[in-house]
N, C-alpha and C positions, 0 to 999 in steps of 0.2 A: 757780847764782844765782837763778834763774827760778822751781825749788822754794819753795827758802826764804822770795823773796818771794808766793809761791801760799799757801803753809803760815801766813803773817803774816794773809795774806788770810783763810784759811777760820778763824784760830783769832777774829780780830778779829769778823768776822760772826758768829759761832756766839755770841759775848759779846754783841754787839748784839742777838741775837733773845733770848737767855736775860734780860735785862734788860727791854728792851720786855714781853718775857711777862708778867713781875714785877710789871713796874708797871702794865701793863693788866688785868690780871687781876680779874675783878670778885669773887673770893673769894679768901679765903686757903686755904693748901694742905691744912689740914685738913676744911674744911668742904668742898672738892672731894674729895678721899680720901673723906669721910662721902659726899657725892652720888654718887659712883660707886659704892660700895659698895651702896647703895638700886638703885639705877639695875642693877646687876647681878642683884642677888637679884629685880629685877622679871623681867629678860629669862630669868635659868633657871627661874623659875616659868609663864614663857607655854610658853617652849620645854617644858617637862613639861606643862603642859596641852595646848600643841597633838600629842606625843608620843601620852599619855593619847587624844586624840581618834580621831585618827589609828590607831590601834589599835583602839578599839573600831568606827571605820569598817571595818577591816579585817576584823574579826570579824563585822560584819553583813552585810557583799557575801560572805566566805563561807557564811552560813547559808540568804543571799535567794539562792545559786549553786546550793544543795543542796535546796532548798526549790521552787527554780524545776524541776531535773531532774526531781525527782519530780513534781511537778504537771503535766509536757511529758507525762511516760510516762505519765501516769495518764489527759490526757487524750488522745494518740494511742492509747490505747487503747481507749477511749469510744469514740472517733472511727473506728475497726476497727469496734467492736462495732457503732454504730449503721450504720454500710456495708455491712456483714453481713445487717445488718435488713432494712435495706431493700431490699437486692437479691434478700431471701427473699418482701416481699410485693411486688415490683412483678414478679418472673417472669411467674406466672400474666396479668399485665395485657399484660406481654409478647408471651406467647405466642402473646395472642387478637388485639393487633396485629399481630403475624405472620400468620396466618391469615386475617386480615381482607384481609390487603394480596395474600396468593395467590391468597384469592377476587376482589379486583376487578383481581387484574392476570388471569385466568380470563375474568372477565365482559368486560375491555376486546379478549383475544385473539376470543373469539368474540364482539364487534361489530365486528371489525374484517374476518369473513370474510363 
């Protein structure tokens, strides 16, 4: 018994909101059918455009990825080369600060006798 009046219940309600729609509606069902149709062909036209974007985003972090390695290598190797350099001309400056510092630790041993 309980069903049945459940089932009275949901079919009564369901006609109450199918009606209220009806009459509140501030268009008739055609010109809603037309609006949504617009309304659609806008949203898979963004979606293809942000798609489109998106893609060629994709395509540019891979080139600035490829473009980046090689200019890392290119310049860690300047960056060898000029380490190289420089440790070929500051030797000699080197050396003579070594010698320098034998002779006054020499000269400080005999002030110190």
């Amino acid at each position: 018994m309980k069903l049945k009046h459940f089932l009275y219940g949901f079919i009564a309600g369901g006609l109450a909101a199918g009606i209220s729609t009806m009459l509140t509606a501030p268009n008739s069902g055609d010109v809603t059918r037309v609006r949504i149709k617009k309304k659609k062909q806008l949203v898979l036209k963004q979606l293809h455009d942000l798609k489109t974007n998106l893609m060629q985003l994709k395509d540019s972090a891979t080139i600035a990825t490829k473009e980046g390695k090689t200019n890392i290598s290119k310049f860690l190797s300047e960056v060898k080369t000029s380490l190289t350099q420089w440790e070929k001309e500051i030797h000699p400056q080197q050396q003579a600060i070594q010698r320098e510092l034998v002779e006054i630790k020499e000269i400080i041993q005999e002030l110190e006798r």
